[in-house]
C-alpha positions in Angstrom: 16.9 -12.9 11.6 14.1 -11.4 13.3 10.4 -12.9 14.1 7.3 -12.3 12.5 8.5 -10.3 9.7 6.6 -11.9 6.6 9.1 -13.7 3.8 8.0 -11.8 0.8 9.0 -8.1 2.2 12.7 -7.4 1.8 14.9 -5.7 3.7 15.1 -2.9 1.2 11.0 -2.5 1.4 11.2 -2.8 5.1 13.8 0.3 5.2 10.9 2.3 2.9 8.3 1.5 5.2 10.0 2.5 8.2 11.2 5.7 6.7 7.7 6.4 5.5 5.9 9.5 8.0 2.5 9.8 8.1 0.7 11.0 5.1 3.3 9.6 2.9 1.9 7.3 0.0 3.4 4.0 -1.2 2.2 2.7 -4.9 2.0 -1.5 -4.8 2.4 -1.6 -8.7 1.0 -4.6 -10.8 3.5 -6.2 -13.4 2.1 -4.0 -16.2 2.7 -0.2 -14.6 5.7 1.5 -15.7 7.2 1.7 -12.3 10.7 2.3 -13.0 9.8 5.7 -15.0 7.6 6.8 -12.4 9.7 6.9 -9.3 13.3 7.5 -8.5 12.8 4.7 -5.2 11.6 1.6 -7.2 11.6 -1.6 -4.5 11.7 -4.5 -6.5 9.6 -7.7 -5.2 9.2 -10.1 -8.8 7.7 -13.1 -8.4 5.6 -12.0 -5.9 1.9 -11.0 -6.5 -0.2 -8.4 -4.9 -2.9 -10.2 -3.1 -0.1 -11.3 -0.8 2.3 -8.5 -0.4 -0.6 -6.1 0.3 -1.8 -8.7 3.3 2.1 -8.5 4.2 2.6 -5.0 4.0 -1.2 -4.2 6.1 0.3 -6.3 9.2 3.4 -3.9 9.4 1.5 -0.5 8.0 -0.7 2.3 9.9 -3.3 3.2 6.7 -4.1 6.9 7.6 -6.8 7.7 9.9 -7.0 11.5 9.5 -8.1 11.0 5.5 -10.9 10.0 4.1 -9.4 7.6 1.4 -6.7 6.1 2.8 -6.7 3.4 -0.3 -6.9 4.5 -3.7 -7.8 1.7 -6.6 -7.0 3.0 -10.4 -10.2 2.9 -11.8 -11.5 0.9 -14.7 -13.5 1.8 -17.7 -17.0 2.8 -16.6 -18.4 -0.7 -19.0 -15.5 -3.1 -17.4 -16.7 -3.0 -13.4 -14.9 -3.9 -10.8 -11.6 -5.8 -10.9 -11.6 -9.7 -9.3 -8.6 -8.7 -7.3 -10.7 -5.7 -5.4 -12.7 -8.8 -3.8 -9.2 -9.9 -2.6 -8.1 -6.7 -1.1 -11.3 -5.6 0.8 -11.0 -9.3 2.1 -7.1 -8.6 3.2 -8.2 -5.5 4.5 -10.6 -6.8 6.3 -8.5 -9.5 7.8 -5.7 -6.8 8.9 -8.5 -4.5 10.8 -8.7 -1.8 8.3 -12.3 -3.1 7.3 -13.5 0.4 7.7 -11.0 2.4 5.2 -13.0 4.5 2.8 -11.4 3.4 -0.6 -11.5 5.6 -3.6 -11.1 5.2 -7.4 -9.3 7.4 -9.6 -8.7 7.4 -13.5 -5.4 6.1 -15.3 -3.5 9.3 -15.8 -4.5 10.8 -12.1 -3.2 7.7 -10.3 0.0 7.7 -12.6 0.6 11.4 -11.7 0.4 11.0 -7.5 2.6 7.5 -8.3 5.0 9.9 -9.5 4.4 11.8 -6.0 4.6 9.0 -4.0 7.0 7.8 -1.5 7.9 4.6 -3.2 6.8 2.1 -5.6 7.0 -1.8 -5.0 6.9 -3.3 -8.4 5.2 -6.9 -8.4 4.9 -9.8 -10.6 0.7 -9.6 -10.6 -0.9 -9.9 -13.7 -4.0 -8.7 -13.4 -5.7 -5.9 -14.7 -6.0 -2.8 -12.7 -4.3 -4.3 -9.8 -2.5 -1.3 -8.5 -3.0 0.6 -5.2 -1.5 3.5 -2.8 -2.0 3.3 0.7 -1.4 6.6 2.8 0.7 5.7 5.7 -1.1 7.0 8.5 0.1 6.8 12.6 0.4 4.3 15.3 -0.8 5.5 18.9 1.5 5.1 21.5 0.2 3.8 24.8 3.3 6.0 26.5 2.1 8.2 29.3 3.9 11.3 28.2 2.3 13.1 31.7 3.8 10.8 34.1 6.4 11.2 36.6 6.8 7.7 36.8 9.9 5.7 35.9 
């Protein structure tokens, strides 16, 4: 066991996300994307929806600080606005400190073609529409003095 890892990321998740180098993208897929035909490293979480695995995922995961989008939404039709779930996310990313992250849209077929780029894909149980999301991993700073002589 280890502390303050949250329940709903597995062991086979946590591997990805440690793996992951900066730049790299992960795709948190809704229950309606065709994951498994757009990735050969499909991480499984059903049951679990993406409000919550995002919030889960954010505590563990440097978003990229040397892009200007590190957050990409698939967009909706122009006459459909903005998703419910959005609300939720900017909420969870302001709650994880990432309040700041420029987020960009992009249409159907583009966000289908960098999931098939991506790192990984974490395939979810959420149900609603236009749910999905890649985050860009970016860096954590280390607070090592890589100029001292002291030991």
């Amino acid at each position: 066991m280890l502390k303050n890892i949250p329940q709903n990321l597995s062991p086979e998740l946590l591997k990805v996300l440690m793996e992951m180098g900066h730049g790299d993208e992960l795709v948190l897929a809704d229950g309606n994307f065709p994951s498994a035909s757009h990735t050969d490293r499909l991480i499984r979480l059903d049951g679990q929806m993406m409000p919550a695995v995002l919030e889960s995922i954010l505590k563990l995961f440097p978003l990229d600080t040397f892009v200007e989008c590190p957050v990409t939404y698939m967009a909706t039709p122009a006459d459909e606005g903005n998703p419910v779930i959005w609300a939720a996310y900017a909420d969870i990313l302001t709650a994880t400190g990432n309040e700041q992250m420029a987020i960009e849209q992009v249409d159907r077929f583009e966000f289908y073609r960098r999931s098939k780029q991506a790192y990984a894909i974490v395939a979810t149980s959420e149900t609603a529409f236009y749910a999905n999301i890649i985050l860009k991993k970016g860096v954590i700073s280390s607070s090592f003095n890589r100029c001292s002589n002291t030991y």
